[in-house]
Wavefront OBJ file of the C-alpha trace (Angstrom):
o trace
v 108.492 47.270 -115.572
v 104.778 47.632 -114.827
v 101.589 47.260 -117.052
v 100.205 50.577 -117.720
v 96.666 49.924 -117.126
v 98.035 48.125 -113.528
v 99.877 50.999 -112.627
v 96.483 52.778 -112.473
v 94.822 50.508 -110.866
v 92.350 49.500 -114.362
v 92.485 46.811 -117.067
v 92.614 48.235 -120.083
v 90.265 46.268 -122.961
v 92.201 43.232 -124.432
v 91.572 44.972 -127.929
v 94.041 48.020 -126.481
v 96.382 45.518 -125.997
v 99.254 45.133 -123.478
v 100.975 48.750 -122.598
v 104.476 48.502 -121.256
v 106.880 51.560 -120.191
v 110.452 51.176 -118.874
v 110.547 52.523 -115.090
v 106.596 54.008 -114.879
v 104.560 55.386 -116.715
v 102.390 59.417 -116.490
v 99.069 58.412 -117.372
v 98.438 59.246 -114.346
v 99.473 63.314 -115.202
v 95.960 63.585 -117.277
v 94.293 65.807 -115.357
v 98.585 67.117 -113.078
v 96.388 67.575 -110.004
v 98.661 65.574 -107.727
v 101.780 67.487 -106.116
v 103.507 64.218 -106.103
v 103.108 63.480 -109.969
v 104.144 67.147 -110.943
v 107.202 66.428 -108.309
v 108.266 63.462 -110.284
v 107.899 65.479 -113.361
v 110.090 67.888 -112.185
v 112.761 65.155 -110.930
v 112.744 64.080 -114.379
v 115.414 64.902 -116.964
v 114.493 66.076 -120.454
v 115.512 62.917 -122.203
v 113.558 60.372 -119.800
v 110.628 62.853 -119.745
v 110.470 62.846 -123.654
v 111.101 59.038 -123.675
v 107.900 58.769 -121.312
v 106.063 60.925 -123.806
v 107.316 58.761 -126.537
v 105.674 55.841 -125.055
v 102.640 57.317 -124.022
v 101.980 58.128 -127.606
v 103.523 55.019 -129.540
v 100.541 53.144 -126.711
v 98.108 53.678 -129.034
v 95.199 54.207 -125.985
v 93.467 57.238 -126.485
v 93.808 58.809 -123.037
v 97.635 57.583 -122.743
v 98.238 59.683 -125.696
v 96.230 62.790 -124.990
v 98.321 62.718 -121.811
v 101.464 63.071 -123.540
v 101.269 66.786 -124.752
v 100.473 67.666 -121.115
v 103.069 65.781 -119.785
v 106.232 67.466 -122.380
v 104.753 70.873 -121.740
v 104.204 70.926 -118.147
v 108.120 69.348 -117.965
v 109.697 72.377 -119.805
v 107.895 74.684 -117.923
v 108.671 73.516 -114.480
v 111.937 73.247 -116.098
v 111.859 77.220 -117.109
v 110.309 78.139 -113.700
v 112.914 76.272 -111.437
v 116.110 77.776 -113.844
v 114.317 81.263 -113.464
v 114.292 80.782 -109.976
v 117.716 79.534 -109.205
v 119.048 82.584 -111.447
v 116.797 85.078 -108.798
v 118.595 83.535 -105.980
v 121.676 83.432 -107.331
v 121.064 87.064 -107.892
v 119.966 87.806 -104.753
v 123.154 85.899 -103.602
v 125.234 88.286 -104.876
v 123.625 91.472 -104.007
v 122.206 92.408 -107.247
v 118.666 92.237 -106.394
v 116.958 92.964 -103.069
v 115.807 90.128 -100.924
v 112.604 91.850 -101.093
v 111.123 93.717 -104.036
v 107.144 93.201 -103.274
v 106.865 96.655 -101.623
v 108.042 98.240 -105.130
v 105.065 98.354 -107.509
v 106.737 98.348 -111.106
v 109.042 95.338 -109.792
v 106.738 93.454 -107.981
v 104.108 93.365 -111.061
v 106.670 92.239 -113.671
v 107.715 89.468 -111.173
v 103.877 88.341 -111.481
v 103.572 88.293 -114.869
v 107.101 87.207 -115.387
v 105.818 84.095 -113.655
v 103.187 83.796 -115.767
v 104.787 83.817 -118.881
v 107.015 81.536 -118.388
v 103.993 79.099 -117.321
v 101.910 79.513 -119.772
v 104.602 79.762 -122.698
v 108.232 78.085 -121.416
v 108.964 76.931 -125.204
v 110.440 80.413 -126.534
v 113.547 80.818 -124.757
v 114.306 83.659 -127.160
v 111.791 85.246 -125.639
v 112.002 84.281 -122.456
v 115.457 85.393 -122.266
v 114.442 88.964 -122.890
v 111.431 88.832 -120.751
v 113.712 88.158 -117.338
v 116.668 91.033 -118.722
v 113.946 93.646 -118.821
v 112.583 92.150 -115.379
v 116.137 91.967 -113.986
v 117.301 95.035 -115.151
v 114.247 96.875 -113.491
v 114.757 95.400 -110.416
v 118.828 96.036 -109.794
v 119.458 97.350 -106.147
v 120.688 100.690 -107.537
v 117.286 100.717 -109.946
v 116.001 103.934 -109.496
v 111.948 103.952 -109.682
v 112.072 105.632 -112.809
v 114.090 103.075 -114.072
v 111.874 100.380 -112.545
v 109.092 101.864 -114.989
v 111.321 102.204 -117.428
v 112.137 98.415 -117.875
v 108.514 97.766 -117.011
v 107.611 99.329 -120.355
v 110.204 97.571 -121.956
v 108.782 94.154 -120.515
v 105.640 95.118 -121.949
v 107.138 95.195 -125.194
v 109.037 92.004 -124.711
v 106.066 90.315 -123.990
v 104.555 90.916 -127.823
v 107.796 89.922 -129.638
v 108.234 86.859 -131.302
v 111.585 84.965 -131.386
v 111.906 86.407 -135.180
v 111.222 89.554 -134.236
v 114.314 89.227 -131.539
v 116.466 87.721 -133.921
v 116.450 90.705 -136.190
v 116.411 92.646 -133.334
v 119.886 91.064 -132.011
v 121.196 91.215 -135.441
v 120.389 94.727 -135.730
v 122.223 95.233 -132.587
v 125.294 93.797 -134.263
v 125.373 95.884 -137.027
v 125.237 98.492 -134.817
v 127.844 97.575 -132.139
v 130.316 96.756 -135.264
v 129.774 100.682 -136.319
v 128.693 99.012 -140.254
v 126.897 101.339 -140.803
v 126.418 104.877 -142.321
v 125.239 107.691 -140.841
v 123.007 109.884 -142.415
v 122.527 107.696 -145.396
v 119.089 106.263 -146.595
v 119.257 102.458 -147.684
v 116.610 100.645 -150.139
v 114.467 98.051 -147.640
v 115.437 95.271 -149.516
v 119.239 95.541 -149.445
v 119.130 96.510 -146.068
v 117.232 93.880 -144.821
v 119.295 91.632 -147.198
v 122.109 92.595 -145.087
v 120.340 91.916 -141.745
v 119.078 88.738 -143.546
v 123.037 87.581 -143.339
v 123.599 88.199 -139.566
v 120.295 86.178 -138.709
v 121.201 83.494 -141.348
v 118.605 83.434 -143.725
v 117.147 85.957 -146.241
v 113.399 85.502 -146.821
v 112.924 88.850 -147.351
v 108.884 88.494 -147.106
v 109.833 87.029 -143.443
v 112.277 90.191 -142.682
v 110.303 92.374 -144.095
v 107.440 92.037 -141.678
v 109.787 91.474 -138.623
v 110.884 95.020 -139.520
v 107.219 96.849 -140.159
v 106.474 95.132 -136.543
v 109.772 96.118 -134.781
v 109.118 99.474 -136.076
v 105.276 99.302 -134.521
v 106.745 98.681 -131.038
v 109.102 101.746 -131.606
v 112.350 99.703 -131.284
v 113.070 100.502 -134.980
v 113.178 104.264 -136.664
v 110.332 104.999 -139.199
v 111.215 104.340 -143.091
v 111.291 106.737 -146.065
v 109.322 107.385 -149.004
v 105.530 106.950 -149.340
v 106.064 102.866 -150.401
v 107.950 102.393 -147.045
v 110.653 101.892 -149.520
v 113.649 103.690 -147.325
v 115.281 102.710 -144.570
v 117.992 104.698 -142.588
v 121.252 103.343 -141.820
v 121.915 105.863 -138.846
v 122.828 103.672 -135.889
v 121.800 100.558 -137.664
v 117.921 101.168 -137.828
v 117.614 101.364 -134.195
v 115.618 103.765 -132.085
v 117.408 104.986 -128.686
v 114.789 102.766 -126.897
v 115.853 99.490 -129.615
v 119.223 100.040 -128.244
v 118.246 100.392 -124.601
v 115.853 97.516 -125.310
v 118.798 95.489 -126.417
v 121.851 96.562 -124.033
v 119.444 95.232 -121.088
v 119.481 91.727 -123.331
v 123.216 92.237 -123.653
v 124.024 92.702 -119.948
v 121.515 89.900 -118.728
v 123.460 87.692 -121.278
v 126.909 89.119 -119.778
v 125.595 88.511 -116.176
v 124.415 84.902 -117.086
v 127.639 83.873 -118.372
v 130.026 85.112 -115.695
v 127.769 83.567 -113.112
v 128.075 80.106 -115.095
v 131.387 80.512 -115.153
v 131.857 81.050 -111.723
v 130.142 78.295 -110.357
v 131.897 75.782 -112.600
l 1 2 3 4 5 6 7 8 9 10 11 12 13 14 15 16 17 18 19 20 21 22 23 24 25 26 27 28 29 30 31
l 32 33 34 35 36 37 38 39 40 41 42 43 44 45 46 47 48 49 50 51 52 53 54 55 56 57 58 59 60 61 62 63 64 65 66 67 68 69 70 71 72 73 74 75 76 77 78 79 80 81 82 83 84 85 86 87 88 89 90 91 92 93 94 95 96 97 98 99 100 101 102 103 104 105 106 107 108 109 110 111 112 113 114 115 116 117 118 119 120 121 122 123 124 125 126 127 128 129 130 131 132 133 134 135 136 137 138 139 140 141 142 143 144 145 146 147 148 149 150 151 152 153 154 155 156 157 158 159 160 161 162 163 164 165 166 167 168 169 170 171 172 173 174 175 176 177 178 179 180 181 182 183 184 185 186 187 188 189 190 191 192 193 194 195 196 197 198 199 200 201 202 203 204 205 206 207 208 209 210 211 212 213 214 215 216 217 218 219 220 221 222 223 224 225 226 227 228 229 230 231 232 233 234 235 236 237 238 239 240 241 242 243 244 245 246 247 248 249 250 251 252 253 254 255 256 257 258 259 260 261 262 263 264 265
């Protein structure tokens, strides 16, 4: 148990008061300029690293507590970056992605940027998730370069959804992988999205409504009828051939995950 202020080598004012954290404290992660203070933030579980946080803003000292954002983001995103990078080597591990993909343009670039993401935005797993399938499934050993721009494109995409956007998306792709559906048929928006609205869980149709308008901006989503967008065709559940393409890469990134889990428990 140390003193804050000690632990930095200062004496806080006597008006700040006494500041005491179980094990140490990450005041000193103001500015995360020290390799050995973002190594102890990686070493850090979840729980102790929001407990830290916890303290740093229940402290009541102005620079303790603007510390404490900092600290919880920079945690989940090393967190994000070091599960992203055991699932690469795992990956490469079993042969399903080269050792070496930097002399491959389209592979090599979403690998940047992939990495970039997931810095500067490690809170939306949903999106996350279908950031590395589109990078994963472009960079396959058996990819073939049109493929790698293929799923290129589709990161590109990824990169603009929002996890609501995904979530209708996924649902969507259930409707469609169930065959409930009818081909050929024109729907009214609201009922449709009502039904969508039950897969996802919720049915704030002004919230669905807009996830649709976008999904259909990014061309996952087929056009609707009428001149009040009032229409919307059931034929394969809504989808464009690139939604489902967008979403079987989701799908077998998801299947791949879960069979390696399994396999190393």
């Amino acid at each position: 148990m140390k003193n804050m202020a000690e632990s930095t080598g200062t004496r806080e004012a006597t008006s700040e008061g006494s500041i005491v954290l179980a094990d140490r404290d990450y005041a000193d992660v103001v500015h995360l300029e020290n390799p050995s203070v973002i190594e102890r933030v990686l070493s850090t579980s979840r729980a102790e690293a929001t407990a830290y946080v916890g303290r740093l803003l229940e402290s009541g000292v102005q620079r303790y507590m603007l510390a404490g954002p900092r600290v919880a983001f920079t945690a989940v995103a090393l967190e994000a970056l070091s599960d992203f990078w055991k699932e690469v080597c795992a990956w490469r591990k079993a042969g399903k992605i080269p050792e070496d993909f930097s002399g491959r343009e389209y592979p090599y670039r979403s690998w940047i940027e992939l990495l970039m993401e997931i810095e500067s935005n490690p809170i939306d797993t949903d999106r996350l998730k279908a950031l590395k399938a589109m990078f994963f499934s472009g960079n396959r050993t058996n990819a073939t370069d049109g493929e790698a721009i293929a799923s290129y494109q589709l990161f590109q995409i990824a990169k603009r959804l929002t996890s609501g956007q995904l979530l209708y998306l996924k649902a969507s792709y259930e409707i469609y992988k169930a065959q409930d559906f009818r081909t050929g048929v024109t729907e009214s928006a609201p009922r449709w999205l009502e039904k969508v609205g039950v897969r996802i869980g919720h049915k704030v149709i002004g919230l669905l409504d807009q996830d649709d308008l976008s999904l259909i901006g990014h061309g996952l989503l087929t056009d609707r009828y009428h001149g009040d967008k009032s229409g919307v065709s059931e034929t394969n559940a809504h989808l464009t051939s690139l939604g489902i393409k967008f979403c079987e890469n989701i799908e077998a990134y998801q299947l791949d995950s879960s069979n390696s889990k399994r396999a190393a428990d």
